[in-house]
Residue frames relative to the residue before (quaternion, step in Angstrom):
aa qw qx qy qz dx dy dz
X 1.0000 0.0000 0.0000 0.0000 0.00 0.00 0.00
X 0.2243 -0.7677 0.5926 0.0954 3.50 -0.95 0.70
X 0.7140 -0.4343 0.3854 0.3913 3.48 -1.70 0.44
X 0.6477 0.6175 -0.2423 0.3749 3.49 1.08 -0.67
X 0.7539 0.4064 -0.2155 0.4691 3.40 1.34 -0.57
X 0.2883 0.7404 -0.4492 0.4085 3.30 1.47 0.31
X 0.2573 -0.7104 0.6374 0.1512 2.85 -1.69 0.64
X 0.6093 -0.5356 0.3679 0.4544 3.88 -1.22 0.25
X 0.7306 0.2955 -0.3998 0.4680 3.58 -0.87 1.13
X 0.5446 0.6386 -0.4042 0.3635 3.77 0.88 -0.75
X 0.0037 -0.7154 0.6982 -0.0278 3.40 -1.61 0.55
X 0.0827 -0.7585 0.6234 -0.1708 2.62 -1.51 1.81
X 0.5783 -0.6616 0.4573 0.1369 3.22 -1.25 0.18
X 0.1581 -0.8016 0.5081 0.2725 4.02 0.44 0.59
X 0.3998 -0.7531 0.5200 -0.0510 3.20 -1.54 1.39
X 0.6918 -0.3519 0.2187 0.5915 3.18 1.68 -1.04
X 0.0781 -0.7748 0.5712 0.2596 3.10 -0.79 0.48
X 0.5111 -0.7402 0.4162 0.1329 3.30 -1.65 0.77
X 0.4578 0.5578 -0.4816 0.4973 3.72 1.02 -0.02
X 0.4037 -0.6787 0.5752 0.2135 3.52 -1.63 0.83
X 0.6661 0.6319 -0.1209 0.3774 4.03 -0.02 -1.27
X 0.7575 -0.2543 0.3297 0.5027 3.65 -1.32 -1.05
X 0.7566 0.4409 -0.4055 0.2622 3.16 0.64 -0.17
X 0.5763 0.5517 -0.3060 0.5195 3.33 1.52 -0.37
X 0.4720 0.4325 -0.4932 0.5890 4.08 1.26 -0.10
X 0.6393 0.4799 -0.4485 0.3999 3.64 0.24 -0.97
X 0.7983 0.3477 -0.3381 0.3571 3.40 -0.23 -1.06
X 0.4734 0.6260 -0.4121 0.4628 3.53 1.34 -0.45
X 0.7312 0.5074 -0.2574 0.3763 3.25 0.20 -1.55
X 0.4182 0.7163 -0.3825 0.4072 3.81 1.50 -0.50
X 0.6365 -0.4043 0.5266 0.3926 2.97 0.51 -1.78
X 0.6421 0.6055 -0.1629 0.4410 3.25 1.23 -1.24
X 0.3558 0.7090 -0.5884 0.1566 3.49 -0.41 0.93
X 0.5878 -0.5965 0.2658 0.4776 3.41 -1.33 0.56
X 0.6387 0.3492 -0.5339 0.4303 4.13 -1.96 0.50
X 0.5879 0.6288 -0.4015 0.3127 4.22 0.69 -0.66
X 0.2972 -0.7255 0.6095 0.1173 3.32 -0.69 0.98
X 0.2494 0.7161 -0.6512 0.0301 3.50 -1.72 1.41
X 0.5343 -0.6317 0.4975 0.2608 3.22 -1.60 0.21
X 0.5546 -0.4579 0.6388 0.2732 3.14 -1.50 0.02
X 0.1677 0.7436 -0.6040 -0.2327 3.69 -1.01 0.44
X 0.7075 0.0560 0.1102 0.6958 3.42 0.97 -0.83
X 0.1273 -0.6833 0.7104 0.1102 2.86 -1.99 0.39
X 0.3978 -0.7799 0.3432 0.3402 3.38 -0.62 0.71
X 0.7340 -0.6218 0.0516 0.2681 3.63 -0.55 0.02
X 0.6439 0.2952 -0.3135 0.6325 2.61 1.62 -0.01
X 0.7528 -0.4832 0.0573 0.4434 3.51 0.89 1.08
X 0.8020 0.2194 -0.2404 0.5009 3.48 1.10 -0.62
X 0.5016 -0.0405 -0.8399 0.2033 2.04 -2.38 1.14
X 0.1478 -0.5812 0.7577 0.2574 3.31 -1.50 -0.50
X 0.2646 -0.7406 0.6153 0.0545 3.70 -0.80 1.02
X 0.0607 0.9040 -0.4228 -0.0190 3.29 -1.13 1.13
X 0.3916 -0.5503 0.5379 0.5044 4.01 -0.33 -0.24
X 0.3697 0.7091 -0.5978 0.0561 3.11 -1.38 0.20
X 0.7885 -0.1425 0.0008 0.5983 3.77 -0.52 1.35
X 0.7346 -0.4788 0.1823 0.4449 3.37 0.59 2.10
X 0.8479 0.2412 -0.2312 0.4116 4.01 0.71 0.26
X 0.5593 -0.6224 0.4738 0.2745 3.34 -1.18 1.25
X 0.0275 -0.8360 0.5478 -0.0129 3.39 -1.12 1.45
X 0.3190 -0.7676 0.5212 0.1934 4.04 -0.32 0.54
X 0.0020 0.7673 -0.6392 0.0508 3.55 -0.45 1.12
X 0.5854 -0.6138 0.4258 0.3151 3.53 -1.31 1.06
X 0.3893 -0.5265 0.5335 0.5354 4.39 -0.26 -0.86
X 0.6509 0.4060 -0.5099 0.3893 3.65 0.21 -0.04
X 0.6799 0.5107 -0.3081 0.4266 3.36 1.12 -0.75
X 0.7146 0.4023 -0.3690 0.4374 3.40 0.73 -0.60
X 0.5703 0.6221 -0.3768 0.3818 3.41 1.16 -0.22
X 0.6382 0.5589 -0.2531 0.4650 3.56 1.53 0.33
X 0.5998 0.6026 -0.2469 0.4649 2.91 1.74 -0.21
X 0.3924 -0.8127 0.3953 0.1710 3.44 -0.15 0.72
X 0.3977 0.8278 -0.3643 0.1546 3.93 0.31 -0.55
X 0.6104 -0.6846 0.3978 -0.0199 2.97 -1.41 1.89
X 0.2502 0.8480 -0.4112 -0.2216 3.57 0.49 0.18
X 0.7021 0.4166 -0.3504 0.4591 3.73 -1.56 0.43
């Protein structure tokens, strides 16, 4: 399951993320790394951003990007 198939309220746990390169430092560099616990807050309506909690602050992630994020929920 990926960050991408969440829904708004769910919480999960990142597992891995799957891009290789700049984009996987980027999304590191966010905040996002694998054992870190985040939430869903919203999604927007036609799907992108996807807004999240993560380490006490609200972060906006594109769908391709969250679609790289692995994560485990419960």
């Amino acid at each position: 399951m990926t960050l991408r198939d969440l829904k708004p309220g769910q919480a999960a746990t990142v597992v891995s993320i799957g891009e290789k390169g700049p984009l996987k430092r980027r999304i590191m560099d966010m905040g996002i790394t694998r054992g870190v616990d985040l939430k869903v807050v919203k999604v927007a309506p036609l799907g992108d951003p996807i807004e999240i909690n993560i380490r006490g602050y609200e972060l906006s992630l594109r769908k391709d990007e969250a679609a790289q994020i692995e994560v485990s929920v419960g």
